[in-house]
C-alpha positions in Angstrom: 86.3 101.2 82.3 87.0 104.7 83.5 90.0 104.6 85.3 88.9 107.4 87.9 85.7 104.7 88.6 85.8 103.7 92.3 83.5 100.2 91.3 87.1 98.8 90.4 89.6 97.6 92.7 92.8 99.7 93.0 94.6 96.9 91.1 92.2 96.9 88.1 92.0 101.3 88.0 96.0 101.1 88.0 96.0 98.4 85.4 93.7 100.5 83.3 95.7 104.1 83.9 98.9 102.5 83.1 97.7 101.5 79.4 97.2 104.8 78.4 100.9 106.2 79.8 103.9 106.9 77.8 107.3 105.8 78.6 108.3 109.2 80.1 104.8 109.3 82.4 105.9 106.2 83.7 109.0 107.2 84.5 107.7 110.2 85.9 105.6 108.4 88.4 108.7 106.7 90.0 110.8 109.9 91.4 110.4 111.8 94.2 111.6 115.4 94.2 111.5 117.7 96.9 108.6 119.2 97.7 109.9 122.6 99.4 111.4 123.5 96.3 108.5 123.6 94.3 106.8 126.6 95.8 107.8 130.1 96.9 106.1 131.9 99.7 106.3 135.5 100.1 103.9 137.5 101.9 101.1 135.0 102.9 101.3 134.2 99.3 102.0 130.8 97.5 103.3 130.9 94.2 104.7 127.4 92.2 107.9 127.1 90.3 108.3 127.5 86.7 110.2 124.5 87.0 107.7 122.5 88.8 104.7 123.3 86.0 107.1 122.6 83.3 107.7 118.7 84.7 104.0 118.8 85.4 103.3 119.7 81.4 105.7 117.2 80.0 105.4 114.0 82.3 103.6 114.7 85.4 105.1 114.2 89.0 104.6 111.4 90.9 105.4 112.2 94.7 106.6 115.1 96.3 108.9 114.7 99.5 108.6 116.6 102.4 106.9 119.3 100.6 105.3 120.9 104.3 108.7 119.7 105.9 110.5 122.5 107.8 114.0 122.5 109.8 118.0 123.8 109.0 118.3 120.8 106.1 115.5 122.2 104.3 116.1 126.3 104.9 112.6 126.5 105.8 112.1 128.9 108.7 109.5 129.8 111.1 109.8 133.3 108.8 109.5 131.3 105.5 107.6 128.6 106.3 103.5 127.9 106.4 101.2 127.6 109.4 98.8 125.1 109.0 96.5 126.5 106.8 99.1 128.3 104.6 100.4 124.2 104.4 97.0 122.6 103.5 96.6 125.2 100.8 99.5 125.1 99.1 99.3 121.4 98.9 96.1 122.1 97.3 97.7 124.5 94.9 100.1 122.1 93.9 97.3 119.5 93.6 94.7 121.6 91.9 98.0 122.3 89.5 99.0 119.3 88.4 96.0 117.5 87.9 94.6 120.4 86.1 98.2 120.8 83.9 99.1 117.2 83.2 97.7 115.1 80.5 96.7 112.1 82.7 95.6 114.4 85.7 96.9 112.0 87.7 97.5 113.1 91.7 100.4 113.6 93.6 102.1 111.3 96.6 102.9 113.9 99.3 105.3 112.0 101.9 106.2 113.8 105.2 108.4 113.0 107.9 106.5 111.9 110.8 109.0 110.2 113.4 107.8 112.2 116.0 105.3 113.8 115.6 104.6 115.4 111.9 107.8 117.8 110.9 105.9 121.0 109.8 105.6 124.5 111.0 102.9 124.3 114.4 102.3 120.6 114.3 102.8 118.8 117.3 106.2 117.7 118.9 105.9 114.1 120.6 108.7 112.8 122.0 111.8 110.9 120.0 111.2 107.3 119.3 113.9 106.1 121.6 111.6 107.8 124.7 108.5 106.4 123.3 110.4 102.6 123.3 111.1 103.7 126.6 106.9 104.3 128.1 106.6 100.8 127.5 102.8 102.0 126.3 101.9 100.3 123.4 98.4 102.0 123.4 99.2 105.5 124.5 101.8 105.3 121.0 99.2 104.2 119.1 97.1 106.9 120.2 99.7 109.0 119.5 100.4 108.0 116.1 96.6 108.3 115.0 96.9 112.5 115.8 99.9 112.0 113.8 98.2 111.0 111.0 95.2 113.0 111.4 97.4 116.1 111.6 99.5 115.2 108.4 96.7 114.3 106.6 94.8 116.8 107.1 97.5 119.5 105.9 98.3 117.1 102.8 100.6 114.6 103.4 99.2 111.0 102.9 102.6 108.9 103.4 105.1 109.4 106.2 108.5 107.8 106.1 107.9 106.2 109.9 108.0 104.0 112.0 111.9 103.6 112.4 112.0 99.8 113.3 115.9 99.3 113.4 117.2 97.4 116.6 120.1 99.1 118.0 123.1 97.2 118.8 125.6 99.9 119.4 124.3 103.4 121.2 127.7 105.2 119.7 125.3 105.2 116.6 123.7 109.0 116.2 120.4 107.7 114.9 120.1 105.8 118.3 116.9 108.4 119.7 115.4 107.6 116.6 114.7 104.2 117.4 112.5 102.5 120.1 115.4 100.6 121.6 117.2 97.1 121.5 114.6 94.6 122.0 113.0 93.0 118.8 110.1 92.3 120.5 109.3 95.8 122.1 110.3 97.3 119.0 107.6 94.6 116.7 105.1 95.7 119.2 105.5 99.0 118.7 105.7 98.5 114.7 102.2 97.0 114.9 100.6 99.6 117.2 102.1 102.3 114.6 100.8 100.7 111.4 97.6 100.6 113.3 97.4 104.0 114.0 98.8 105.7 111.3 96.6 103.7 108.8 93.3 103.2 110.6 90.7 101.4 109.3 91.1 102.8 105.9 93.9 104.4 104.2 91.5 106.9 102.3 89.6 107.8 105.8 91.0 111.8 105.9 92.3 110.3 109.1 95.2 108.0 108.2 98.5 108.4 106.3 100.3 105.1 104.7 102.8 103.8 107.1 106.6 103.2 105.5 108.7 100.9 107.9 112.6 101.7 107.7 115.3 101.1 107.2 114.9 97.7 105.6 117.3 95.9 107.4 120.3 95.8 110.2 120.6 99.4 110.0 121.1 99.3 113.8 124.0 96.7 113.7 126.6 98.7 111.4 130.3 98.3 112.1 131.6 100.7 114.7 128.1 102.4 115.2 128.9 104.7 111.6 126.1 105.8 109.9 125.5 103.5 107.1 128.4 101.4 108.0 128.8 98.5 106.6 126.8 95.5 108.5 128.2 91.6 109.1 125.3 89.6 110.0 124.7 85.7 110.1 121.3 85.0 108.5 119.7 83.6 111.3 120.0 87.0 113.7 118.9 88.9 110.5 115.4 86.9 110.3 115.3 86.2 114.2 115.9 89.7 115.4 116.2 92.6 112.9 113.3 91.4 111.0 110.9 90.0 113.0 109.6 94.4 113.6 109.2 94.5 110.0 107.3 90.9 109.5 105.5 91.9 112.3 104.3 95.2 110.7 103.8 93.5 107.4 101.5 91.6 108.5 99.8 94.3 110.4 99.2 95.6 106.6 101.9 98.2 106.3 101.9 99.7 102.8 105.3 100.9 101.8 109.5 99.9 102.9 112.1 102.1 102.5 115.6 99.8 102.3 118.4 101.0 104.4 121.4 102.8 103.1 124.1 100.3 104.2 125.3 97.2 102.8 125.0 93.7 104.5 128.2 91.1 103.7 128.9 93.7 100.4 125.3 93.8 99.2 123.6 96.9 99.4 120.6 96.4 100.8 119.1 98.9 97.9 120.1 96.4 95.1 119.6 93.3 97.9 117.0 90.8 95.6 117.1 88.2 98.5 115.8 91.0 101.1 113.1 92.3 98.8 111.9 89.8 96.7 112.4 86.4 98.3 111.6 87.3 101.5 109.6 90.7 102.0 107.5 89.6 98.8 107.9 86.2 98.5 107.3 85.1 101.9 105.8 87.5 103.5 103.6 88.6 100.4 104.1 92.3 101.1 102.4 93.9 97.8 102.9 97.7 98.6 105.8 100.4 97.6 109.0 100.3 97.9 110.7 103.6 98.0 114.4 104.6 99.0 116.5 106.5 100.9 117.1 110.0 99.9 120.5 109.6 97.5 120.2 105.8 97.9 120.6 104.9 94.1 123.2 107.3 93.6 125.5 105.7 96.5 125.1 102.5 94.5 127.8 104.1 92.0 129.6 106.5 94.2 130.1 104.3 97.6 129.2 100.6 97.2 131.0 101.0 94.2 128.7 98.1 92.5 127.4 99.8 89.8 129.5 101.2 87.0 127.0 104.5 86.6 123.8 106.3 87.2 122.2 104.5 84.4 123.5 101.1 85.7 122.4 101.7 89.4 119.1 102.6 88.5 118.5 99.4 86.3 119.8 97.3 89.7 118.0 99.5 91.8 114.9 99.0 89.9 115.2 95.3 89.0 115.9 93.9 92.5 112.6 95.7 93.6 112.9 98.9 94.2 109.4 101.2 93.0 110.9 104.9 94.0 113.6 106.8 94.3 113.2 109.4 97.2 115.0 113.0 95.7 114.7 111.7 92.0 117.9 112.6 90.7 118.7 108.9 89.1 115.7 107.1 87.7 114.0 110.4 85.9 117.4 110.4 84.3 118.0 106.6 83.2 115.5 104.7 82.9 113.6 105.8 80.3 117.1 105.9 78.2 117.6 102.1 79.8 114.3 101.0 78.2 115.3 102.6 74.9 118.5 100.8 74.8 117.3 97.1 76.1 119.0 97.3 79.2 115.8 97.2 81.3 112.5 95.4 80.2 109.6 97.9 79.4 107.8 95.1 82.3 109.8 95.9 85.4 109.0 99.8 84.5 105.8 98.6 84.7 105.7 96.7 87.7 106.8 99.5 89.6 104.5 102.2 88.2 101.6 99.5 89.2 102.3 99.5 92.8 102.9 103.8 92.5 99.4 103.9 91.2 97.6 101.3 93.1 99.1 103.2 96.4 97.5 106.0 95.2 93.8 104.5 94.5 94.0 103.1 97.7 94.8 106.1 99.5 91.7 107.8 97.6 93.8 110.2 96.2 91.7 110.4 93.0 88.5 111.0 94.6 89.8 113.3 96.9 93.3 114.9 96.5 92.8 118.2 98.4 93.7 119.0 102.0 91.4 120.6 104.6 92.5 124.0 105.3 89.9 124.3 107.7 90.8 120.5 109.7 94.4 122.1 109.4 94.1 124.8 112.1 91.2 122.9 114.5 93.9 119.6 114.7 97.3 120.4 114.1 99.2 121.3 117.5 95.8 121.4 119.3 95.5 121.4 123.0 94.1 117.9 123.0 97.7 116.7 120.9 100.0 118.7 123.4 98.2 117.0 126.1 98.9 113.8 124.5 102.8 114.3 123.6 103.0 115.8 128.1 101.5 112.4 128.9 103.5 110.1 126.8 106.6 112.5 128.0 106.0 111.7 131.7 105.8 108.0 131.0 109.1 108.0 129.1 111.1 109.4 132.0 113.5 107.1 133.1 114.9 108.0 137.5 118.1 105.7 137.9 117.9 106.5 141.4 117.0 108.3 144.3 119.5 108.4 147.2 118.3 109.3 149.9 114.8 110.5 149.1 116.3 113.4 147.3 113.4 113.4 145.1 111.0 115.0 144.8 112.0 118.4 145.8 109.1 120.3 147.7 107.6 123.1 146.1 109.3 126.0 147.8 113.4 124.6 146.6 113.7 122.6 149.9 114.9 118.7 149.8 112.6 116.6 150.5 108.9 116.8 150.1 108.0 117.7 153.9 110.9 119.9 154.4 109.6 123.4 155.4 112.9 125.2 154.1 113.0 128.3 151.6 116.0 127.0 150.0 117.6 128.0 146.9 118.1 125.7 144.2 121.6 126.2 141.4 120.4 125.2 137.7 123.6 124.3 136.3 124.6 122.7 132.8 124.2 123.1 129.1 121.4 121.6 129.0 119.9 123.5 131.2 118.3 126.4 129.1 119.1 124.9 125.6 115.3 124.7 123.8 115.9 122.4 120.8 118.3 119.9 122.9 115.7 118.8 124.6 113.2 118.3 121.0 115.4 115.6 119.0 116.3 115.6 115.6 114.0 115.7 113.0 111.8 118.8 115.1 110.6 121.5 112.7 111.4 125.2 114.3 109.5 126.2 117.2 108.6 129.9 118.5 111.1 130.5 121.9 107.3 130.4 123.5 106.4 127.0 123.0 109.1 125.3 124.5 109.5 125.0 128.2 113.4 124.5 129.0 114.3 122.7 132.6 115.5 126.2 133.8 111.9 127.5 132.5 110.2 124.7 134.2 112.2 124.7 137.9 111.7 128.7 137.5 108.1 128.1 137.4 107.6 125.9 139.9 109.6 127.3 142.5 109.4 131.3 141.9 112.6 133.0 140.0 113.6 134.4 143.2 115.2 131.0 144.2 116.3 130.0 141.1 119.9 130.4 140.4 121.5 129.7 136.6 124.7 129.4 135.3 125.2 127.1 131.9 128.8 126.4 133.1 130.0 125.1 129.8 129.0 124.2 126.6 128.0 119.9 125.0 131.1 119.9 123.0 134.4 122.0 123.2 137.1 122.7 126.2 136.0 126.2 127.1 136.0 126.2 131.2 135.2 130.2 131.5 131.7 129.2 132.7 133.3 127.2 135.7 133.5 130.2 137.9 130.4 131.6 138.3 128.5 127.9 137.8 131.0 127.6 141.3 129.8 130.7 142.5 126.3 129.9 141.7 126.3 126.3 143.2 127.7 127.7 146.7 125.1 130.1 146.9 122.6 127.4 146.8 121.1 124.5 148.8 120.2 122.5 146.3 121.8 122.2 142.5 120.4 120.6 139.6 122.5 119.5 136.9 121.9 119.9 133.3 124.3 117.5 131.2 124.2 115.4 128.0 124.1 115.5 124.5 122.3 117.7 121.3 120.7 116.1 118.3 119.7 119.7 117.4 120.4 121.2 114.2 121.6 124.7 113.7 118.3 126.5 114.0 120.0 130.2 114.3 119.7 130.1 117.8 123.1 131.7 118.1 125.8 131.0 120.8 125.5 131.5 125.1 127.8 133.7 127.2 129.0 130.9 129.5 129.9 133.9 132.1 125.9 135.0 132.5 123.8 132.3 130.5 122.3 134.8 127.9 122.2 134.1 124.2 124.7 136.2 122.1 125.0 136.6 118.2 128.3 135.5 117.1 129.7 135.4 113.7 129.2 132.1 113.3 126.8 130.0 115.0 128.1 127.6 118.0 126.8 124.0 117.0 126.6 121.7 120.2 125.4 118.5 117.9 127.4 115.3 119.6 124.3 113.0 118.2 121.8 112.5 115.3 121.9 111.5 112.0 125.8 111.8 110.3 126.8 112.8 114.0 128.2 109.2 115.7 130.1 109.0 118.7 133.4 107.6 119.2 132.4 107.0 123.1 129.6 107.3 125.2 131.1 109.6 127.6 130.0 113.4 127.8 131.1 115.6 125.1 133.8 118.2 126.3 134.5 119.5 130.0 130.7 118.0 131.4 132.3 115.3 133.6 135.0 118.0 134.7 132.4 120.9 135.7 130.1 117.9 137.8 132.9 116.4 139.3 134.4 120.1 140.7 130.3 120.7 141.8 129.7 117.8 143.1 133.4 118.4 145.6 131.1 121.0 147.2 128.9 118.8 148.7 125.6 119.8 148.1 122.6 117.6 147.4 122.9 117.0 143.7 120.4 116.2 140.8 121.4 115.3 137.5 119.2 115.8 134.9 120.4 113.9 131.1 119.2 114.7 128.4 
């Protein structure tokens, strides 16, 4: 039996591949490096890493992560980075490469994040999770998520590390947006609706990606809202409420978990045998891949502190049921050597490289493993898409309330939508004019263009000749030189909008702001106004820096006033 022969099931062609792999090709299969660093683009043109074809020549490479991934973590730039065709044809490069330059010719797993909306260079920006929870539209998200997966897959990518199913208990958490909420049963609706759409019918339809729930479980519960935080959690909230998303997307056929960095009652849940075997295989039967959290296996020895070294954690790691290790740093290091030396049976490595290979099969990989340059630029960031993410934007709006009938305000600045005035209206805040504040973490850079701010937006709609701006401050810090003219610029008007909040936005070289005149100035060193996201938790939930002081010295005017959080 030919193990490229589609008669076979994906189980019987990964059964048959896996007999004719060395020790170090099986290894191989289980890391995932990333994928950004295995190519260099200069001048439109695409040229792969020494570094890259030698793993390729001596074991292969299973996965690539994030390889069409662009934001501040990765360094890739609107400048550096690939439009959608430049992406689906350097995937095909690297494709073409290292089935052509490997012994086995055996494809590689391209994961992408895709939390909202896929996080490359002109694909479409949806809104964050946490606005999605709050559209209550199950169908319009799984709408959503199937141009997701038709735009990732058709640059490449054929897993994405989302949905994000954790059930937030404390918002001082930073990852909070990236999650659909605090209900376990919105949030298991939601999970379904997303394995539905970002799988399809088939996982090898050029339409459909391989949905990975995270993080695998109580991520949302840790102690003090920290970032992987340790969790304490009775067992019966852990299967009645954090759980039930992921059951509920099990059983809707998802085809990959990634565990959660943090530890519940001192067992990490990377090394937690009870969590992945007894219950998400045992009695759920989930039979797909299991991949970790980037630096997960490494934390095992230098954090948990349960494992005495590199070599150790990867033997836990791999023995309580993990299949991959997202960044790859640990297991292409130790576990061929723990093999060698009978600290891990040659049938665990196995096991894992199984389910790596039957992923792949199913996913079609080896009949087709290119991308469609051409599918590329017709879907991603189309008009239809944009239309889409504008749609499920103005469903996710939340108005507290409306005293009286402030809202709307007519189209010529005046309150009230029958007033006749020609009033002006302030536009005060940081938030105001700040682009990426209003995207969410995990947004790949956008052109200045593409992005309508609530300054641009009010400036629009009302004619710049009643629109008055001042930022007035900054998110974070205790600078109050803005409060004059934001004064000045409130008095002047009938109307003021507020602009307050928080940033989740990385540093994306936008510069700093002149709080005197609200234009963008190049400083030495960039002004970062991130009070949220991931590895930025809060200590309260009040606003960051002198936002509650500038408001409450507006708001003495008396004018009608609008706030605006973001």
């Amino acid at each position: 039996m030919s193990d490229k022969s589609s008669q076979h099931s994906p189980q019987e062609r990964a059964e048959h591949l896996l007999g004719q792999m060395t020790l170090e090709e099986k290894a191989a299969q289980l890391v995932q490096p990333f994928g950004w660093q295995v190519y260099e683009h200069t001048d439109g043109a695409i040229t792969l890493t020494e570094d890259f074809k030698r793993q390729v020549a001596e074991t292969g490479i299973g996965s690539l992560y994030g390889m069409l991934r662009a934001d501040p973590w990765t360094g890739v730039t609107l400048a550096s980075g690939l439009s959608p065709r430049q992406g689906a044809e350097a995937v095909n490069a690297i494709q073409r490469y290292a089935i052509g330059n490997s012994r086995l010719g055996i494809p590689i797993l391209i994961g992408e994040e895709c939390s909202h909306g896929h996080m490359a260079i002109g694909a479409t920006v949806f809104p964050v999770p946490l606005s999605l929870g709050s559209s209550w539209n199950v169908d319009l998200y799984r709408e959503m998520c199937r141009a997701v997966a038709l735009e990732t897959r058709s640059q490449g990518g054929t897993v994405t590390y989302s949905p994000v199913l954790d059930v937030v208990r404390d918002p001082r958490w930073g990852r909070t947006e990236e999650c659909f909420g605090e209900d376990a049963y919105l949030i298991s609706e939601l999970a379904v609706a997303a394995v539905e759409g970002l799988q399809g019918e088939s996982l090898s339809s050029p339409e459909s990606v391989g949905a990975t729930l995270k993080h695998f479980v109580g991520y949302g519960s840790s102690e003090g809202g920290r970032n992987a935080g340790p969790v304490h959690m009775g067992w019966r909230e852990l299967l009645e409420v954090d759980l039930l998303p992921f059951k509920k997307a099990v059983a809707a056929g998802a085809v990959s978990i990634m565990p959660a960095y943090h530890e519940i009652d001192g067992v990490p849940c990377t090394t937690n045998t009870a969590l992945l075997e007894e219950i998400l295989r045992g009695a759920w039967g989930f039979d797909g891949l299991v991949i970790t959290d980037c630096g997960a296996i490494e934390m095992l020895a230098a954090g948990h502190d349960v494992a005495e070294d590199g070599l150790d954690a990867s033997v836990q790691a791999i023995t309580a049921g993990i299949d991959m290790e997202m960044s790859g740093a640990m297991f292409v290091k130790h576990l061929v050597n723990a093999v060698r030396s009978g600290k891990l049976a040659v049938e665990v490595l196995d096991r894992a490289v199984q389910r790596v290979l039957e992923l792949k099969f199913k996913l079609g990989l080896f009949e087709q493993p290119y991308a469609d340059p051409e599918a590329a630029e017709k879907f991603i960031g189309s008009a239809k898409h944009r239309e889409l993410a504008r749609k499920l934007a103005a469903e996710s709006i939340i108005l507290l309330k409306n005293d009286g009938g402030t809202l709307p305000l007519a189209g010529n600045g005046s309150m009230g939508a029958g007033s006749g005035s020609t009033g002006k209206v302030a536009v005060i805040g940081p938030n105001a004019d700040a682009p990426y504040n209003q995207l969410g973490d995990y947004t790949s850079p956008q052109p200045r263009s593409s992005i309508v701010t609530v300054l641009d937006g009010v400036r629009s709609k009302l004619g710049a000749e009643r629109v008055l701006y001042a930022p007035g401050c900054r998110i974070k810090g205790e600078d109050r030189e803005g409060f004059e003219a934001a004064l000045a610029c409130a008095e002047q008007a009938d109307t003021v909008v507020m602009v307050l909040g928080g940033s989740s936005a990385r540093d994306f070289g936008e510069g700093s702001i002149d709080l005197k005149t609200g234009a963008s100035k190049v400083t030495e060193h960039a002004w970062s106004d991130m009070d949220c996201g991931e590895g930025i938790d809060r200590i309260s939930l009040a606003l960051s820096g002198v936002q509650l002081e500038l408001f409450k010295e507006i708001h003495q005017l008396g004018k009608p006033v609008v706030v605006v959080y973001i």
